[in-house]
N, C-alpha and C positions, 0 to 999 in steps of 0.2 A: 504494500500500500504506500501510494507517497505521502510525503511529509504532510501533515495536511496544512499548516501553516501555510507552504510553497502555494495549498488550491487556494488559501484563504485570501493572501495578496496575490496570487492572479484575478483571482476573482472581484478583488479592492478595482485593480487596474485597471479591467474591462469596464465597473461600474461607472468610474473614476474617467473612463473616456467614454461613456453611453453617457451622461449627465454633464461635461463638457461641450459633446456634440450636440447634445441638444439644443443648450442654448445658444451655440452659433447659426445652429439651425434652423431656430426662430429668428432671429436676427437677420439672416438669409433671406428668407423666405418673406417677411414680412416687407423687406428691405425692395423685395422683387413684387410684390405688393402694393405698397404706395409707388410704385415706377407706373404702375398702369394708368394714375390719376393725375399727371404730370401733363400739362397743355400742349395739344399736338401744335408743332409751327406753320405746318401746311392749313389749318382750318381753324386753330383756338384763338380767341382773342385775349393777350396775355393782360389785358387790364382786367382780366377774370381772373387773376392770378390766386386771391384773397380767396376765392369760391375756389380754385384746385385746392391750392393746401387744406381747408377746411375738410373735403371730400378724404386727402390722403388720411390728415388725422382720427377722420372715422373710421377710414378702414383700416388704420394699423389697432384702434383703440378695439376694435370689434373683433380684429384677429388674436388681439394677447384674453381680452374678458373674454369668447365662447370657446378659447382652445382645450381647456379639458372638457369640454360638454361637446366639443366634433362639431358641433353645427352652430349656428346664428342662432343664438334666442333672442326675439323681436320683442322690447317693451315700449317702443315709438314706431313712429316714422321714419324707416330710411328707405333711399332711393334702392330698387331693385338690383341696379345692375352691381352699385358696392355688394350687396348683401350674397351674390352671385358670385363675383370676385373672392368675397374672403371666404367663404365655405369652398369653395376653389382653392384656395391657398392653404387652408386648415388640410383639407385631402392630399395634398403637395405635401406638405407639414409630415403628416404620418407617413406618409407612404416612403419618403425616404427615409425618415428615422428609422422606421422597422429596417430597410436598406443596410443600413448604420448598424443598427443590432445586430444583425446578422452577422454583419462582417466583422465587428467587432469580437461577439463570443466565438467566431472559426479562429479568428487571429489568436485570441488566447487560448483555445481547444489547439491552435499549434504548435502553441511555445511550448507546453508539453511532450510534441512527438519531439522538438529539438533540444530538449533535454535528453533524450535518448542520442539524438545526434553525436551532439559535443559528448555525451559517454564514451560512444565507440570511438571519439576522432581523440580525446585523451588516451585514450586504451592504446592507440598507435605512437603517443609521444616517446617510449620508450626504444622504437624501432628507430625512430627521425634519427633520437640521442647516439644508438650504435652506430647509424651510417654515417651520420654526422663524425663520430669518432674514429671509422675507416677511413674517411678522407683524411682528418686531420695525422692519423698514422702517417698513410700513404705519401705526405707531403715535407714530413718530418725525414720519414726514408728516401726522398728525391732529394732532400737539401744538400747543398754541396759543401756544406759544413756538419756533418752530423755532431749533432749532442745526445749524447745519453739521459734518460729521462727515468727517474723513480716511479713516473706515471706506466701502469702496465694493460692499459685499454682494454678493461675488463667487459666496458659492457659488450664488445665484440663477443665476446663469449660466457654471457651473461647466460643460464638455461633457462630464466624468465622470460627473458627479449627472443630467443634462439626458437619458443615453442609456440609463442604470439604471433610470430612469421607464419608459424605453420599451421594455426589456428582456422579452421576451415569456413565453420560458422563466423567467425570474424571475418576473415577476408569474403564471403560469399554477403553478407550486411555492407560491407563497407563499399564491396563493388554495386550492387542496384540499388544501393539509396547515396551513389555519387561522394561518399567521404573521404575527403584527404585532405592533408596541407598543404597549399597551395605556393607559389614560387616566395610573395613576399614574406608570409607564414614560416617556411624553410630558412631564410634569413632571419627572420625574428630568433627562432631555435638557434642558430647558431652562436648568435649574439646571446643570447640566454649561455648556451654552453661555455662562451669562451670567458663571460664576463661573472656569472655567476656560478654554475657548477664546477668548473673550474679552482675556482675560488673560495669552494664552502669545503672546511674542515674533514669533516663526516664522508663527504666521497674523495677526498687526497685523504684519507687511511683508507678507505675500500681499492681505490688504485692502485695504493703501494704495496699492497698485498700480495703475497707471492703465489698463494693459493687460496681465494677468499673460500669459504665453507658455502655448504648449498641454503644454510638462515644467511650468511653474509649477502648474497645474492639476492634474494628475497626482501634483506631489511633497506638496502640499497634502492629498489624501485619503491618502496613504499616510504621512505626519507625522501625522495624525491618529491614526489607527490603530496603527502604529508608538511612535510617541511620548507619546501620550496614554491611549487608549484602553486599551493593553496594558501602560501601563508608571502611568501614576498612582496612587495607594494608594489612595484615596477610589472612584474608578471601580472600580477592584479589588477591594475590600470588599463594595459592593452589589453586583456581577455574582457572588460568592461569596457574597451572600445568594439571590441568584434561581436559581443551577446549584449545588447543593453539589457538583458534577467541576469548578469551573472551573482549580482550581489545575492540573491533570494536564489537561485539555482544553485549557487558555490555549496551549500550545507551536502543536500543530494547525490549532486557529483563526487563528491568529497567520499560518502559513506560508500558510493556502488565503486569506484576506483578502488576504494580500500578493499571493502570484500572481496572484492575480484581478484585479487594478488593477493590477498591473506590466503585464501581457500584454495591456491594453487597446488598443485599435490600432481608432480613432477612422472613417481612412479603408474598413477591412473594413464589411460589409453588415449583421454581426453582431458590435461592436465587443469583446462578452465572449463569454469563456467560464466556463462555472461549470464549480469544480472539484471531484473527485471527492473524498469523503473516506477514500473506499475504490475503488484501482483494482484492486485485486484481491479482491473481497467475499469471494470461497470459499474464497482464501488465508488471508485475515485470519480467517474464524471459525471453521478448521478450526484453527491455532494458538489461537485463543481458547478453545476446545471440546477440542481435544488437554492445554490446561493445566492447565482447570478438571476435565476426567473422570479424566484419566489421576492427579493429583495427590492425587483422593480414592479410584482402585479399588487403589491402592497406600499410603494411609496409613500404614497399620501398617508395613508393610517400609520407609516410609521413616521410622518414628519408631526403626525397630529399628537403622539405617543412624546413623541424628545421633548414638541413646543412646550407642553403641559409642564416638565421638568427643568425648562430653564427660566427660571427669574427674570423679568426685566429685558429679555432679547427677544428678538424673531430670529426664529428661523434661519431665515437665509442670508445672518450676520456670521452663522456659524463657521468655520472651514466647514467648505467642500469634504475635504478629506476626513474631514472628523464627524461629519454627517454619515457616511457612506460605513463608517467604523460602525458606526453606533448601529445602522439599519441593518445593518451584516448579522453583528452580534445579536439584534433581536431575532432576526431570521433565523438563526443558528440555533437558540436558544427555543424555539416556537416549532422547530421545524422536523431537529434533530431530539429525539427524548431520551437515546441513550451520549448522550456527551454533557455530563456535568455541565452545569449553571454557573460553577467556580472555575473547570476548564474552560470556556468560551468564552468568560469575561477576564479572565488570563492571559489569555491568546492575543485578545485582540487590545489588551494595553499594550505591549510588547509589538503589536504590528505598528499601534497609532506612534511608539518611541521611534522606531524607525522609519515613520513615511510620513508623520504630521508635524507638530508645532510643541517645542518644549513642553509646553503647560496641558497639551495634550491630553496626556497619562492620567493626572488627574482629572480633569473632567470627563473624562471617557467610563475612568472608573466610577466617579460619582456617580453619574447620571445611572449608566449600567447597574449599577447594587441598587438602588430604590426602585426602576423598572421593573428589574429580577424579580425583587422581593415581592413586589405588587401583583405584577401578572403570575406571580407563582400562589397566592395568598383567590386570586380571581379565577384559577386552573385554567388560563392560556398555556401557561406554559408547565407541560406535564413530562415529569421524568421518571422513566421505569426500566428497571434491568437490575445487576447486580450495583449493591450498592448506592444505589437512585431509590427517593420515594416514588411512589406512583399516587399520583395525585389526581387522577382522575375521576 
């Protein structure tokens, strides 16, 4: 199963650009709206000018007041052909937005398959590193000065890297879903190797080694990865310029990389196994798909739920980001009845520290514990399983 945090801020993401697009989409739309009430120069007479705008006014004023009700509701007088226009436009309105939706929950339904991606194309960084280190041999033995070197380019004959080549399943993924590193990628690695590997303690003792053991071997790629790969700032920066998810994808990758080379066992016929990023796919996207539907076909009752809780504001002075936290959490919370009340309002402090506004934290929590309490005390929110009341 993956992380579920990882579904929970994707799921923040997509909300977080469905509720972004929206409003420019109103803006658009309405924008494209008063353009139709604008004085044609071939036939309007612009000393009418005071009567267009008055006209746009209305129908931009008619398209923000009847947009959640879909249609024109008529308490005056107005000219037909506006009223014709903006129910035209409200229909424009939706009909792209769902557009939007759409494309929006696929885009995050992908960033999932390409956390599988970047698995398999990490899984290869250990083959780059040996070829990488066959050339640099090879050039060392051209030089027309040879120096003798304590370095003894193990990972050429690494049995981790030597069985990854031969890996069939890997190489048969890597060829029809297109992965590899690519030419400026291949530079990047070498410049990693020459400037940092090179450089780091822990593998100048596994090189100088005259005959590392077959755990030396082993703790070697997982120092790598562990120690380097996942944890240096420089590696970090580029690989967050090439995945804009790596920050919230690093935890995932991080655990399937390790297992993957913990679990290596040389003497088996099949020395890896590749891991799943998903062991329960229908699990994971029906959570993913329960967070992101349910969180928008109930907006409004849950914007109606916070207003009630905050003192002194409206609404939409709130972040964005901190709205989106909070409607999640109630979702989670209403939706899900085996996932503790105390894990989901857990979770989602710990997301709003990372993706919201310092002071965040605590209002997320605030608000969150007296809703909890309440819809728990009113049986909205019913929890039963081990360890959960069942409140129903």
């Amino acid at each position: 199963m993956l992380n579920r945090r990882i579904l929970r801020v994707k799921a923040m993401q997509a909300l977080y650009s469905y509720f972004t697009t929206q409003e420019s989409l109103k803006v658009v739309i309405r924008e494209k709206l008063e353009s139709q009430f604008y004085p044609d120069p071939a036939k309007d007479d612009f000393s009418e000018s005071d009567k267009f705008a008055a006209r746009r006014k209305e129908a931009a004023n008619l398209f923000i007041e009847n947009l959640a009700d879909r249609k024109v509701q008529i308490a005056g007088e107005v000219d037909e052909d506006i009223i014709d226009a903006v129910n035209s436009a409200i229909e424009d309105y939706y009909r792209e937005l769902n557009k939007e939706r759409r494309g929006i929950k696929q885009s995050m339904l992908s960033d999932i398959d390409d956390i599988n991606k970047l698995y398999l194309r990490l899984l290869t960084l250990p083959i780059e590193l040996a070829h990488i280190e066959k050339l640099e041999q090879e050039k060392k033995q051209k030089a027309h000065i040879h120096k003798e070197s304590p370095w003894k380019w193990h990972f050429m004959n690494n049995p981790l890297i030597d069985q990854l080549t031969k890996f069939e399943e890997l190489n048969t993924l890597l060829i029809d879903q297109k992965i590899s590193w690519n030419t400026d990628q291949i530079d990047q690695l070498k410049t990693w190797y020459k400037d940092i590997l090179r450089k780091d303690e822990v593998i100048n003792e596994y090189q100088t080694k005259e005959q590392p053991s077959d755990e030396d071997h082993k703790e070697i790629i997982l120092h790598i990865f562990k120690k380097i790969i996942f944890k240096n700032e420089s590696i970090g920066e580029y690989l967050s310029e090439t995945d804009l998810h790596w920050s919230e994808n690093k935890p995932i990758l991080r655990s399937l990389i390790t297992k993957t080379f913990q679990d290596f066992e040389e003497e088996l016929d099949i020395p890896y196994e590749l891991k799943s990023v998903s062991k329960n796919e229908e699990e994971d996207m029906e959570f993913f798909n329960v967070m992101f539907d349910e969180t928008l076909v109930k907006n409004s009752e849950l914007d109606n739920l916070i207003e009630k809780k905050i003192k002194n504001w409206d609404i939409s002075r709130v972040a964005l980001t901190d709205r989106i936290i909070l409607k999640m959490a109630l979702t989670e919370m209403m939706q899900f009845h085996g996932i503790p009340t105390k894990v989901t309002i857990n979770e989602f402090i710990e997301i709003s520290k990372q993706y919201s506004t310092p002071k965040s934290k605590q209002f997320v929590n605030g608000i969150l514990d007296v809703l909890a309490n309440e819809l728990t005390s009113d049986g909205v929110i019913r929890k039963s399983g081990r360890g959960l009341i069942d409140n129903k």
